[in-house]
C-alpha positions as CSV (number, residue, x, y, z in Angstrom):
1,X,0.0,0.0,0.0
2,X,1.3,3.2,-1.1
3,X,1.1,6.5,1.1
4,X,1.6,9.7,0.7
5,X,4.7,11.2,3.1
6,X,2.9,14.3,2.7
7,X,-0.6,14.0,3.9
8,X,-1.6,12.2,7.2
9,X,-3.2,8.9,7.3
10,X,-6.5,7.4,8.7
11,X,-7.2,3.8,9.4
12,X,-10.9,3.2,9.6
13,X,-12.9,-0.3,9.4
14,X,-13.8,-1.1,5.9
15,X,-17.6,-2.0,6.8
16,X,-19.8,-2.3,9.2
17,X,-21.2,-0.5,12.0
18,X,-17.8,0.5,13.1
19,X,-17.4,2.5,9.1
20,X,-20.6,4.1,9.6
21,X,-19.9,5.5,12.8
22,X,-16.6,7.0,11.5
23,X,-17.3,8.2,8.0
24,X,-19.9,10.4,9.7
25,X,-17.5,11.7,12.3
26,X,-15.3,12.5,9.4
27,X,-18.1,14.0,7.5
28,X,-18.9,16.1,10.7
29,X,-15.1,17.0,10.9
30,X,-16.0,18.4,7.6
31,X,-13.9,16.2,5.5
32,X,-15.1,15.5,2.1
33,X,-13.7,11.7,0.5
34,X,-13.1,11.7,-3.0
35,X,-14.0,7.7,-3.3
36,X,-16.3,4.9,-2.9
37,X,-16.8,2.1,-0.2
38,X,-15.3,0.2,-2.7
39,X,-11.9,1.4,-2.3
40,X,-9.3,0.6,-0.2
41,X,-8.2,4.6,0.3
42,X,-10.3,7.6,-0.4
43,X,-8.4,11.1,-0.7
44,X,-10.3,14.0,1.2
45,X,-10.6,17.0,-0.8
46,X,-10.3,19.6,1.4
47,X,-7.6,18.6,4.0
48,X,-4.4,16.9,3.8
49,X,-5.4,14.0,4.3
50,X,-5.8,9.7,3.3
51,X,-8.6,7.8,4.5
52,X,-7.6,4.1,4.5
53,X,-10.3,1.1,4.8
54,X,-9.1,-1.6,6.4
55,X,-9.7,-4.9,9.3
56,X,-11.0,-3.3,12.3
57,X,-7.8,-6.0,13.5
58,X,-5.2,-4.4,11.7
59,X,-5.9,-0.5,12.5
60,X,-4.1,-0.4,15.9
61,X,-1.1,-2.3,14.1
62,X,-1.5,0.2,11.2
63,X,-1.2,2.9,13.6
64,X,1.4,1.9,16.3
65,X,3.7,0.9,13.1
66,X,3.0,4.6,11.9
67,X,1.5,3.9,8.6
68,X,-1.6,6.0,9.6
69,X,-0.9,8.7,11.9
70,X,-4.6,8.4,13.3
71,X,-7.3,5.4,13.2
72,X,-10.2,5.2,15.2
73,X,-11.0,1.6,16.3
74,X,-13.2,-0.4,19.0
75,X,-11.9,-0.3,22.3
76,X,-12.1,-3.8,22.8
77,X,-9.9,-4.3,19.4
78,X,-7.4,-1.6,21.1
79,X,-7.3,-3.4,24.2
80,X,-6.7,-6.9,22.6
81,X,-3.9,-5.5,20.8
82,X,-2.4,-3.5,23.7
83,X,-2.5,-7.0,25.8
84,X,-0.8,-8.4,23.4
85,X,1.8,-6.3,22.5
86,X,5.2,-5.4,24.4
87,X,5.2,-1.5,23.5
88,X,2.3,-0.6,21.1
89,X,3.5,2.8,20.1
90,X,-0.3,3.5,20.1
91,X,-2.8,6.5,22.7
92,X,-6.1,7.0,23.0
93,X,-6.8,10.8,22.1
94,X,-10.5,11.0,22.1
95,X,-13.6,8.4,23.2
96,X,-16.3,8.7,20.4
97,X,-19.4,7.7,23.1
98,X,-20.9,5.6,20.2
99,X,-20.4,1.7,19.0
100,X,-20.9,1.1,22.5
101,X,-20.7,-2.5,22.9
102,X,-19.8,-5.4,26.3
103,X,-17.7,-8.1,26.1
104,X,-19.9,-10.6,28.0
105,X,-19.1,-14.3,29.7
106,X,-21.7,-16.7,28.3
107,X,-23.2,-19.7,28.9
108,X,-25.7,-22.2,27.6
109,X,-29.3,-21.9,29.0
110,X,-29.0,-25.0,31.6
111,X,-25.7,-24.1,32.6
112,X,-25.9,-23.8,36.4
113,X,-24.0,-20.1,36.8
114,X,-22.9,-19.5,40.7
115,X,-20.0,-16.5,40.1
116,X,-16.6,-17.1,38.5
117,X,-16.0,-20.0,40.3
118,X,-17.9,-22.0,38.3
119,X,-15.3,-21.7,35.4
120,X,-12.5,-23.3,37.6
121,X,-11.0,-26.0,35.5
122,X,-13.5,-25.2,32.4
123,X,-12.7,-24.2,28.6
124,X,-14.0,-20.8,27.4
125,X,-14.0,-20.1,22.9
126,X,-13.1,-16.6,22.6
127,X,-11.6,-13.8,19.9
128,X,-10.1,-12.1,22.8
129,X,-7.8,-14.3,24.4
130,X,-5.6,-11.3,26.4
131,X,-8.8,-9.7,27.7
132,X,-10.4,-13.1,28.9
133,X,-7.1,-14.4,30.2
134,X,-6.8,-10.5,32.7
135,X,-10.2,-10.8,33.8
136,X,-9.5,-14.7,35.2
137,X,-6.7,-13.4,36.7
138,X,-8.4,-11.0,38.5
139,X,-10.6,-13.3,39.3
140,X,-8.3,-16.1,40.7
141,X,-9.5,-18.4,38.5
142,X,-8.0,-20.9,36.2
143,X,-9.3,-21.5,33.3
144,X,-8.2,-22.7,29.5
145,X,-8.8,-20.0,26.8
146,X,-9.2,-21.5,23.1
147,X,-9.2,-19.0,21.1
148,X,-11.9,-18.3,17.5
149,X,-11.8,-15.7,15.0
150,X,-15.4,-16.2,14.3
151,X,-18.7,-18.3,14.8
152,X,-18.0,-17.9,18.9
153,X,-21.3,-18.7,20.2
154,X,-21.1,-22.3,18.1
155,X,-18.4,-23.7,20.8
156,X,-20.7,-24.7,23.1
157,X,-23.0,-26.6,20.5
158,X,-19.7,-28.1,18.9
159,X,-18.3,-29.0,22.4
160,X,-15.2,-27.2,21.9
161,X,-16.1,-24.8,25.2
162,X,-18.4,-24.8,27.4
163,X,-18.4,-21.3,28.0
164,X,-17.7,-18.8,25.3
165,X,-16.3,-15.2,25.8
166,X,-17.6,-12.2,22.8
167,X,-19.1,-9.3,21.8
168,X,-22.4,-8.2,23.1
169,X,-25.2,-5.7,22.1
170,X,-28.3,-6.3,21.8
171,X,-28.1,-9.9,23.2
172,X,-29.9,-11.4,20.6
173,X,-27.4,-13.5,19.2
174,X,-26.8,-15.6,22.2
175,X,-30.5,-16.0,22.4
176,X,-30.8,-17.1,19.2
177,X,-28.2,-20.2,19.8
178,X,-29.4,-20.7,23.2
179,X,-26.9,-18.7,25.3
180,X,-27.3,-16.4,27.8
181,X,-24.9,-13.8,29.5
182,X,-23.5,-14.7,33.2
183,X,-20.6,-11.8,33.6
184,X,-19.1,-8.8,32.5
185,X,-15.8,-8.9,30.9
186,X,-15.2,-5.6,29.5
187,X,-17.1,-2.7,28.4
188,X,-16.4,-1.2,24.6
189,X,-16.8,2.0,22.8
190,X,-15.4,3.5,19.6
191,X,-11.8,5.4,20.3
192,X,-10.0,7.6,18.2
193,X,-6.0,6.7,18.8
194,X,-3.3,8.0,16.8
195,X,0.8,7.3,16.7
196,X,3.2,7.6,19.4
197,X,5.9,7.8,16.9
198,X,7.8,10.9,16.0
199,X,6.0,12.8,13.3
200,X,7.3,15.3,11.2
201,X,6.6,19.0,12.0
202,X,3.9,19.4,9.0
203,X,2.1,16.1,10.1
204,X,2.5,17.3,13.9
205,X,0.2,20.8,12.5
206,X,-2.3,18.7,10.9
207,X,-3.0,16.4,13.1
208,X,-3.7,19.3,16.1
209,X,-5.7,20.1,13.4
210,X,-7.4,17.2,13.1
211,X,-8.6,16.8,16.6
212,X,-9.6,20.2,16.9
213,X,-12.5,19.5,14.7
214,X,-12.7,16.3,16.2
215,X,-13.1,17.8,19.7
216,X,-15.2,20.4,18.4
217,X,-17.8,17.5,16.7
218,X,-18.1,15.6,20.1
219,X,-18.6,19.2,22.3
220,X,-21.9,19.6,19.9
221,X,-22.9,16.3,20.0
222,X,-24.9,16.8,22.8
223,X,-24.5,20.3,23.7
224,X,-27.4,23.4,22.7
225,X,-27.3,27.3,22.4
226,X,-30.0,28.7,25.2
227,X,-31.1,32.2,24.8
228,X,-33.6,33.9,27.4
229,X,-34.7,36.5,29.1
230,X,-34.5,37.4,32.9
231,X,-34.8,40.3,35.4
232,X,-31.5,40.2,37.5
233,X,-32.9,39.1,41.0
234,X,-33.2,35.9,39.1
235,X,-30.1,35.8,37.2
236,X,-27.9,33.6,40.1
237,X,-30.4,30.6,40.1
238,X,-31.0,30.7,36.6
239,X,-27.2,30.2,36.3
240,X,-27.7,27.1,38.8
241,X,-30.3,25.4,36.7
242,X,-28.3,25.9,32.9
243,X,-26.8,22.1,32.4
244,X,-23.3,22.2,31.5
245,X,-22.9,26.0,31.1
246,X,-19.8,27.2,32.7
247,X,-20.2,31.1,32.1
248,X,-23.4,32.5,30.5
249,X,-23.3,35.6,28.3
250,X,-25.6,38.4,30.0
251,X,-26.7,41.4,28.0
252,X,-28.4,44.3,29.6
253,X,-32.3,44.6,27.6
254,X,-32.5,48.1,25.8
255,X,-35.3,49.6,27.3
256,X,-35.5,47.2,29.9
257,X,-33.5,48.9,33.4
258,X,-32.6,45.8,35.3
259,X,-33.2,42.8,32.5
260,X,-30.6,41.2,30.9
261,X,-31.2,38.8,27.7
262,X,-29.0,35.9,28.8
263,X,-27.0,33.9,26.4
264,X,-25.2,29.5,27.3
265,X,-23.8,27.1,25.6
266,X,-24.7,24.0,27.9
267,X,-22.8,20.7,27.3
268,X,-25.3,18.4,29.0
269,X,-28.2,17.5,27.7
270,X,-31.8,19.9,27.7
271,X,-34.9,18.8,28.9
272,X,-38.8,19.9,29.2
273,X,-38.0,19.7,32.5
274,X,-34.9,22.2,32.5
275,X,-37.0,24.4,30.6
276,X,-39.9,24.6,33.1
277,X,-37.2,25.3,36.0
278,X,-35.9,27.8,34.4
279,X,-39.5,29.4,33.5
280,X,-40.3,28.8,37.4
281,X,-37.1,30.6,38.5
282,X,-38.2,33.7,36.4
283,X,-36.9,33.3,32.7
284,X,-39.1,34.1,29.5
285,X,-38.8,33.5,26.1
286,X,-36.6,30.3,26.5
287,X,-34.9,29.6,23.0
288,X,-33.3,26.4,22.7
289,X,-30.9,25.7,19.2
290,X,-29.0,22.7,18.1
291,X,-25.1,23.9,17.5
292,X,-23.7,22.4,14.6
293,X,-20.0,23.4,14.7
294,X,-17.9,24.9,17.6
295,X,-14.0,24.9,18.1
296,X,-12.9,25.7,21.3
């Protein structure tokens, strides 16, 4: 695979709802790919940058090798990886809060579960041998790990495990083959990581770059613009109520001695219920807007 020394790099997962997740943070980011799915790099348009579509697997290899300076990756992948590896030149720069996923211990239906103990001695079919291996160590408990790229939750049926060990969202997987969930392993979520290694000082600019829009995407994920009104007795517990908002803007009302218009950014989520505190602690016309970009 060729890259340009250029342009920075970006290891993404080819397909799946992994790729869905991160073409739209890029699209947020405001990055505009030149190619199709189809692919195995896309060139964005308007930044210096190479999108490359590849294994979920293979992007924290990708990026601790310093082919891509950035990918973004499950955690669970990640911390597979990082088990596994002596010095994965590799860091988490920013959680994405979405592809939220468990790593779950399961078992078939009859299986008679009383706490980790139970696995003393037993066989559990896994893709994530490092990860199931820690957690029975912290568990004191020995077990043998076999480990599966695929087709987990046939172990049991095939008698290769007992128990298996693998990824969990809605659950209705295991159902489906009889299985049920019996512990908690490890919890995942999409992570943007990039390169420990040395970067040159044109990569270094692009990729602060980078995360600025990044960070900016993920502060308006969630956050809204709230305008009101208020007279200034009311102005300290109307500051209380605002969710998230650090530092409210307040403007004194022409023609108004003594109300202020009063203007927040609040980074937690708004509610009927926020509104109608804020109504009952003296505010009027409550204006509530979706922000769609913001750098800090």
């Amino acid at each position: 695979m060729l890259v340009d020394a250029d342009r920075l790099h970006i290891a993404i997962q080819k397909s799946g709802r992994l790729s869905d997740v991160s073409r739209q943070l890029l699209k947020d980011a405001g990055l505009r790919l030149q190619n199709g799915r189809n692919a195995l790099t896309a060139r964005v348009e308007n930044f210096p940058a190479d999108i490359m579509f590849v294994r979920d697997d293979d992007i924290p290899t990708f990026v601790a090798d310093g082919v891509c300076e950035f990918g973004i990756v499950g955690g669970n992948v990640l911390e597979e990886f990082r088990l596994s590896s002596s010095e994965p030149a590799i860091e988490v720069v920013a959680p994405l809060g979405q592809a939220r996923c468990s790593l779950k211990l399961a078992a078939p239906e009859a299986t008679v579960w009383e706490g980790s103990s139970t696995l003393e001695g037993q066989r559990i079919a896994t893709s994530y041998p490092a990860i199931v291996t820690r957690w029975l160590a912290e568990q004191g408990v020995r077990a043998s790990v076999v480990k599966m790229n695929g087709a987990v939750e046939l172990a049991p049926r095939l008698r290769i495990a007992p128990f298996i060990c693998d990824l969990v969202s809605t659950g209705a997987t295991l159902e489906a083959n009889g299985l049920r969930p019996v512990a908690d392993v490890f919890d995942s979520e999409a992570v943007l990581v990039r390169t420990t290694r040395d970067l040159s000082e044109p990569k270094r600019v692009q990729g602060e770059a980078l995360l600025s829009r990044v960070e900016g995407v993920l502060q308006t994920k969630d956050a809204k613009y709230i305008l009101l009104n208020a007279p200034s007795e009311a102005l300290p517990a109307i500051t209380r109520i605002l969710p998230g908002a650090e530092a409210p803007t307040i403007i004194p009302l022409h023609g108004r001695p003594g109300h202020f218009a009063v203007h927040a950014v609040c980074q937690e989520s708004v509610f009927w219920e926020t509104l109608e505190q804020l109504k009952g602690a003296g505010a009027s016309a409550v204006l509530v807007l979706p922000i769609e970009k913001m750098m800090l």
